[in-house]
C-alpha positions, 0 to 999 in steps of 0.5 A, spaced: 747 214 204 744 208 201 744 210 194 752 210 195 752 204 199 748 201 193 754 203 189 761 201 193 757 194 194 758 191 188 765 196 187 768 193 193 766 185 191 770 186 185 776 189 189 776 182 193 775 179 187 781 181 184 785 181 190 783 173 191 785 171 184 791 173 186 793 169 192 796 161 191 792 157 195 787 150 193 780 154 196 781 159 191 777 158 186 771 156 190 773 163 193 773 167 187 767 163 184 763 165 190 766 172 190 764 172 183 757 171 184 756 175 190 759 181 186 754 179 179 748 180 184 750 186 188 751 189 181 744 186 178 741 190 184 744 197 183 742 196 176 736 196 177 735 201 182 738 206 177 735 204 170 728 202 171 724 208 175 716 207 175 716 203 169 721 208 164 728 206 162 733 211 165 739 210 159 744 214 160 753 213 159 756 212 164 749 206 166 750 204 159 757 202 160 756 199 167 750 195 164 756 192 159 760 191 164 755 187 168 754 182 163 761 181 160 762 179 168 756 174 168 759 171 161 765 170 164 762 167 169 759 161 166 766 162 161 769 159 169 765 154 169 769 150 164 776 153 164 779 157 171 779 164 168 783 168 175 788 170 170 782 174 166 778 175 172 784 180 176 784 184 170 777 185 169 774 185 176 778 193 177 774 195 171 767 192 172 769 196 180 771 202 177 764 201 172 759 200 179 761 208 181 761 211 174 753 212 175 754 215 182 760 221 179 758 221 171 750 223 172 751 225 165 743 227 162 740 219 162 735 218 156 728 216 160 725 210 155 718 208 156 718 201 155 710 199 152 713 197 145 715 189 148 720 189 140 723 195 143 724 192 148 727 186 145 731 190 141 735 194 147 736 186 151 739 184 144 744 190 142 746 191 149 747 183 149 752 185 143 755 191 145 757 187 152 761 181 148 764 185 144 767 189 149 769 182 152 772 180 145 777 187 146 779 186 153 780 178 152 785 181 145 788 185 150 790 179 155 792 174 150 795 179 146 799 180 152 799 173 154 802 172 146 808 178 148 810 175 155 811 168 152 816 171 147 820 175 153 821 168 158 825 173 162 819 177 165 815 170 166 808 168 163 804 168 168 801 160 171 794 162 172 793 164 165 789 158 160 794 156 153 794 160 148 790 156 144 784 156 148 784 163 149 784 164 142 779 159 141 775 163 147 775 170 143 772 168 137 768 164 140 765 170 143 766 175 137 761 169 133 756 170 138 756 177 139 756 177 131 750 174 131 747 179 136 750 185 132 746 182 126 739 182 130 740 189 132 742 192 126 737 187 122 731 190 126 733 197 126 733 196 119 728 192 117 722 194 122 724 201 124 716 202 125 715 196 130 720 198 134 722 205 134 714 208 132 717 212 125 720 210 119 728 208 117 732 214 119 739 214 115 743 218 120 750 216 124 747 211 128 745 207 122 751 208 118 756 206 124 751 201 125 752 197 118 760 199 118 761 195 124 757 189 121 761 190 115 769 190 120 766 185 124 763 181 118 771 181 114 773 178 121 770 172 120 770 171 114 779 173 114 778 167 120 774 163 116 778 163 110 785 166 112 785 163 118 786 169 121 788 171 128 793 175 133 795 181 131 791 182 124 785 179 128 786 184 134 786 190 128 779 187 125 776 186 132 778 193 135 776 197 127 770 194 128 769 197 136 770 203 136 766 204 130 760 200 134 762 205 140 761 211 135 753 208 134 752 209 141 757 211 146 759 217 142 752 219 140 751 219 148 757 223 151 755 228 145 748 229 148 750 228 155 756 231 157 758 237 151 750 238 150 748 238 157 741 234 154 739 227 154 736 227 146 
């Protein structure tokens, strides 16, 4: 019973977070920030309840994605700090709910990773740093995309909590840079010190090669920004080509393992 009140915590913040960022009144932010923070910290126990088990990291799909989740959610915290994002947070906050109880009805067969190597270590806090804003990019293409979409239907009406266009803009490549940054740790160490951190010599199998092939995508993106000016549609075709080639890395490696092979490795 207390494992699953460890789940619907977290699970029913989020809920009451997207149903305050929908009301209209002056306290709502100061509301939906606290309501942000309290499902942030719900979120972080249950976390570390279901990864770490006497010193081994328990890594599995369904965890991995409610880890990515978590963090995208504290990136938008601090995001708000600066720029009002309820128009963000009541799309996001379902989700990050729905990734709380993917662990309690997904199992799936978790990978135990002992965690005596500090660059391993360093290395698993970077890539899930990278896959985590990465995520946070795609959804925040979707919402301007749609943002975009409903500026041009005036009849539908754009929606008044929503930042402009141009800071929405400004944010997505904002993340995408730092996640790009991250992405270039991960793959440059897992390319670079494979016996430090992994304890044998480079492989080059799947993950090794999706990783290098979404650095590329991502790498064409901002170069296409930089030089090209590039953004809304063609940016959003760059960005989503990157990701689902990085989820191939990782992801689709573990449904494989998981949930058609019924093993952990």
């Amino acid at each position: 019973m207390g494992n699953i009140l460890l789940h619907l915590l977290p699970a029913l913040l989020y809920a009451t977070l997207a149903a305050a960022c929908l009301q209209n009144n002056k306290n709502r932010r100061a509301w939906t920030s606290a309501l942000l923070l309290s499902a942030l910290l719900a979120h972080a126990w249950l976390l570390e309840n279901i990864l770490f088990n006497q010193g081994d990291l328990h890594f599995g799909l369904s965890t991995a994605l409610s880890l990515t989740l978590w963090l995208a959610m504290a990136i938008y915290a601090l995001e708000a700090l600066v720029t009002p994002l309820n128009g963000l947070l009541k799309r996001a906050s379902p989700i990050a709910a729905i990734s709380c109880l993917l662990p309690l009805i997904i199992t799936g067969h978790p990978q135990a990773l002992v965690l005596t190597n500090w660059a391993f270590k360093a290395h698993i806090v970077v890539a899930m740093l990278a896959y985590s804003l990465f995520t946070l990019a795609v959804f925040h293409a979707i919402v301007l995309t749609a943002a975009e979409h409903e500026l041009h239907q005036p009849q539908i009406g754009a929606e008044q909590d929503m930042p402009p266009l141009l800071t929405l803009d400004n944010i997505l490549f904002r993340l995408i840079t730092t996640a790009f940054v991250f992405l270039t740790l991960t793959v440059g160490s897992g390319l670079f010190f494979s016996e430090k951190i992994f304890n044998k010599p480079l492989m080059l199998n799947h993950k090794t090669v999706f990783g290098i092939a979404s650095w590329l995508l991502f790498a064409t993106l901002l170069v296409g920004r930089k030089t090209f000016g590039w953004r809304g549609k063609t940016a959003t075709r760059w960005l989503l080509a990157g990701f689902i080639v990085l989820l191939l890395a990782y992801a689709g490696t573990r449904f494989v393992l998981e949930f058609l092979l019924g093993r952990s490795i």
